[in-house]
N, C-alpha and C positions, 0 to 999 in steps of 0.2 A: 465251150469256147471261153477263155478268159477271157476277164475286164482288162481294158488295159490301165495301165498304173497313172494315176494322177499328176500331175504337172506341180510343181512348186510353186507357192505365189510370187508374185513380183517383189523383187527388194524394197523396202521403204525410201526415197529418197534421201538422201543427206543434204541438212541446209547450206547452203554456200560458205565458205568459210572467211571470214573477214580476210581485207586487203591486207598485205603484209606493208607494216612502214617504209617508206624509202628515203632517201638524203638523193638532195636534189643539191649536187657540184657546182661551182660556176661554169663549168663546160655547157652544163642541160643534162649532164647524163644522170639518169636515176639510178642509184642503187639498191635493193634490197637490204634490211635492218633484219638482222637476225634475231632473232628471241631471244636471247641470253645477253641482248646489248641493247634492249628496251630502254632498263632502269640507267644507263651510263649517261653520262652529259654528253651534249651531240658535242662532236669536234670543232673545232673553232674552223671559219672559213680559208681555203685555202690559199695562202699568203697571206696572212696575216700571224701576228706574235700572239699566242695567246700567253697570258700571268701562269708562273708556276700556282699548282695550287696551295703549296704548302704556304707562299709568302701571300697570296692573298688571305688564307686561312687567318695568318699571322697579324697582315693586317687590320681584316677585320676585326678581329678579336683585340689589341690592345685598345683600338676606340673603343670597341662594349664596354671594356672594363675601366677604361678610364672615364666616361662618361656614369657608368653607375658608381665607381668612389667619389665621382663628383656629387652626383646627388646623394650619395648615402653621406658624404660630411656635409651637406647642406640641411641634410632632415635631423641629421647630427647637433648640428648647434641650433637648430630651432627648437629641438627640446630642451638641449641645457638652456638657454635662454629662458625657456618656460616654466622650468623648475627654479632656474637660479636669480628670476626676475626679486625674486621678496627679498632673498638674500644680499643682492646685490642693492635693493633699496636703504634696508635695513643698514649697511655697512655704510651710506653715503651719508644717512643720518646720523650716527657715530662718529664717522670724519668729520661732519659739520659741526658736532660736539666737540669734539676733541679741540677742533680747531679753532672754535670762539674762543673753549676757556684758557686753549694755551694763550693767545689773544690777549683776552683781560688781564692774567697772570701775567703777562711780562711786559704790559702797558702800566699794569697795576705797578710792579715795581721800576718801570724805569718812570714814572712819576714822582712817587714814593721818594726814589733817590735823586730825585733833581734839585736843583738850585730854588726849585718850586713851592718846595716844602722844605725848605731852611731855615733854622732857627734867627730869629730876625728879634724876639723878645721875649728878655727872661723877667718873669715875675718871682718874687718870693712870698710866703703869706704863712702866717702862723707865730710870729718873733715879736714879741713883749720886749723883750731885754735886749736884743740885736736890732742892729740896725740893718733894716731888708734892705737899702742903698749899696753898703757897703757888701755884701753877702750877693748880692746882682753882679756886683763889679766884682768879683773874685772868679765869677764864670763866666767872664764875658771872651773867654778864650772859643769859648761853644756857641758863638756867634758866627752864622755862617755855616755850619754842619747840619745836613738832612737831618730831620729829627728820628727815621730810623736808625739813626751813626751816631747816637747819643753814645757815647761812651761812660757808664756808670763810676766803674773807675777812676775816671779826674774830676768828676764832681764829686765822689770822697773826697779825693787828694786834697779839692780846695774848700771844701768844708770841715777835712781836718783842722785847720788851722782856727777854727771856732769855737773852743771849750765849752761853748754853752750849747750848742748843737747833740743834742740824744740822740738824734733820728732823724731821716728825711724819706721822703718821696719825690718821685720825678710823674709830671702827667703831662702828657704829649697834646695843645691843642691845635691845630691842625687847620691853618696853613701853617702860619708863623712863631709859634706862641710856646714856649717852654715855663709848664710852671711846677718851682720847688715848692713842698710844703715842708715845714718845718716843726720838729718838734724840740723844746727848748730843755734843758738841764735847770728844774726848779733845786735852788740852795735848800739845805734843808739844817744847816748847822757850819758853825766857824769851827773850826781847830787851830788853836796856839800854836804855836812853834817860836825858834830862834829866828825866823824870819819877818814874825809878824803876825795877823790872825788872815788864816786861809777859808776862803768860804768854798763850801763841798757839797757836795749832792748826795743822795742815797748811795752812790754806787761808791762815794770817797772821791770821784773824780774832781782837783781843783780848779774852782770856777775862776778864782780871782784872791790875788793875799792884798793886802794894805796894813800901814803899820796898826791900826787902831783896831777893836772891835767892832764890825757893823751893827746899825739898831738892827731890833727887831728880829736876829735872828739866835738861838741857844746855842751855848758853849756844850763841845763834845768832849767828854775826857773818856775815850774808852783803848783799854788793854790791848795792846799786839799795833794799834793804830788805824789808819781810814783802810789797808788791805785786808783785816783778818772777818773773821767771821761773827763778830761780837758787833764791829761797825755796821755790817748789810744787814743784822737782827735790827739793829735801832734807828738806821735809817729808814727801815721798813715799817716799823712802830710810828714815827713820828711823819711819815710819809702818808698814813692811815686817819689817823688822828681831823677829825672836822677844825676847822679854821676858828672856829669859838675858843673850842683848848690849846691850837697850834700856837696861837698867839699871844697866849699864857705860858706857855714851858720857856726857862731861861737857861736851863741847865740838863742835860743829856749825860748819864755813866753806864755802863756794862763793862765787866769781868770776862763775861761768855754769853752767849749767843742767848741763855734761857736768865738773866737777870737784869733786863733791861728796866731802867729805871729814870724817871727826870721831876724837875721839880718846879712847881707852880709856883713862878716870882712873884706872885702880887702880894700872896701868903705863905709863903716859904711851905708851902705843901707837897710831901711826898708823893710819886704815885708809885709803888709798884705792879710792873706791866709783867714780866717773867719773861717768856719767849715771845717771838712773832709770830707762834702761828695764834690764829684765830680774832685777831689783833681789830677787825672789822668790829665784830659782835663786842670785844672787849671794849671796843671806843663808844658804842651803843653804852653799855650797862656801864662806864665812865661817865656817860652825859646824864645819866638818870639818878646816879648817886648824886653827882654834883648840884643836882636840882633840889634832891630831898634834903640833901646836908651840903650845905654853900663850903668851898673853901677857907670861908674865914673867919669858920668856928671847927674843922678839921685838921690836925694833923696829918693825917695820912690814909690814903686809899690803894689799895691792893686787891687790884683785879686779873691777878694773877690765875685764880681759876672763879672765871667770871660765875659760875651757880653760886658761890658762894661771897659775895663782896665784905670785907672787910673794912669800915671805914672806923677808925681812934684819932 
């Protein structure tokens, strides 16, 4: 007898299977959500406008962006700021510089050129033979000009007119105060002429003529006249010379520049000098001769080349 054949077991149960979503209408009625329209946006309610999506898309998105360039140029300048704070100090200190000393600088001159610092009074100082009165009043045209507006030029012009004037200086004292120094045209010999006797300087420049010879100063008799070269050799001789001998020479001659010669009037005593150079040291070893041997047991002295003195 066979068995009979075994029965199958029972299925396993299946667990329930979740609810399927629904969209609840305004009617009440439910619908079923299909599975493939899970992930969609539910539909906007019916009658109602829903926003395209592109223009909301649109909209949202220009705020993003223009809200982040807004803070990105705000975090923007808070760094330049942060970086450029020293430079920017630095620069305002350099403005401040600049702008003092432009400042001073054109305070400085529009002072300078005011009525404020006008010449109000000229002194002169240095003049033995002139008189600084008259020499005042030849510039008092410069009475009333800044003293930066000094113009050089016309205080030449009216010191031309000086003969005895070598040289000058201008010194500015500040307010009012203009002062010239003066350096004077010392004579150093008269020259003859059909006019009279001219009295002349080193340079031949004349001082002054009068009919008569002036005391006290030597006759020049030299070759070519007061322009040539043989005159600036003697006037350069007798310009050297200490005032002990100066005022013993009465008489002055040269040829040429290297034979300068003049002659002690108290005792008709030669001196031969030669040329002008070294004329310094030759007036030394002149004063020393003249101590050991007096003029007025001498003929003549020729310190012509001073190592060796010559006195007959």
């Amino acid at each position: 007898m066979r068995r009979p054949t075994p029965l199958p077991p029972p299925p396993e149960p299946r667990p329930p299977a979740p609810p399927e979503p629904s969209v609840v209408d305004p009617a009440g009625d439910t619908a079923p959500v299909l599975p493939f329209e899970t992930d969609r946006r539910r539909p906007a309610p019916i009658g109602t406008a829903s926003p395209a999506p592109a223009e909301e898309a649109a909209d949202l998105g220009f705020r993003d962006v223009w809200r982040a360039a807004r803070a990105r140029r705000r975090a923007l300048r808070a760094e330049v700021r942060r970086f450029t704070v020293r430079q920017r100090r630095r620069r305002m200190v350099w403005l401040g510089v600049l702008g003092a000393f432009v400042v001073l600088v054109a305070g400085s001159f529009g002072v300078a050129y005011s009525p404020l610092f006008a010449v109000q009074r000229i002194e002169v100082i240095g003049t033995t033979q002139l008189d600084p009165t008259a020499v005042a009043a030849a510039l008092d045209d410069q009475i009333g000009t800044p003293l930066p507006l000094i113009d050089d030029s016309e205080i030449k012009a009216a010191l031309v007119t000086f003969p005895l004037v070598e040289s000058y200086s201008l010194e500015a004292r500040p307010p009012n105060d203009l002062v010239v120094r003066i350096v004077e045209r010392q004579p150093v010999g008269v020259v003859q002429s059909s006019a009279g006797f001219t009295v002349v300087d080193a340079a031949g420049i004349a001082l002054s003529t009068s009919p008569d010879a002036p005391a006290g100063l030597p006759t020049f008799d030299i070759t070519g006249g007061t322009g040539s070269d043989a005159f600036r050799a003697a006037g350069q001789v007798i310009r050297t010379l200490p005032e002990s001998i100066r005022a013993q020479v009465t008489a002055v001659t040269a040829a040429t520049p290297d034979d300068v010669a003049f002659t002690l009037g108290a005792t008709n005593t030669q001196v031969v000098w030669g040329s002008a150079e070294r004329s310094a040291y030759k007036a030394v070893v002149l004063a020393s001769a003249m101590v050991n041997r007096p003029p007025d047991g001498v003929r003549s002295y020729d310190v012509s080349t001073p190592e060796a003195v010559v006195v007959s």
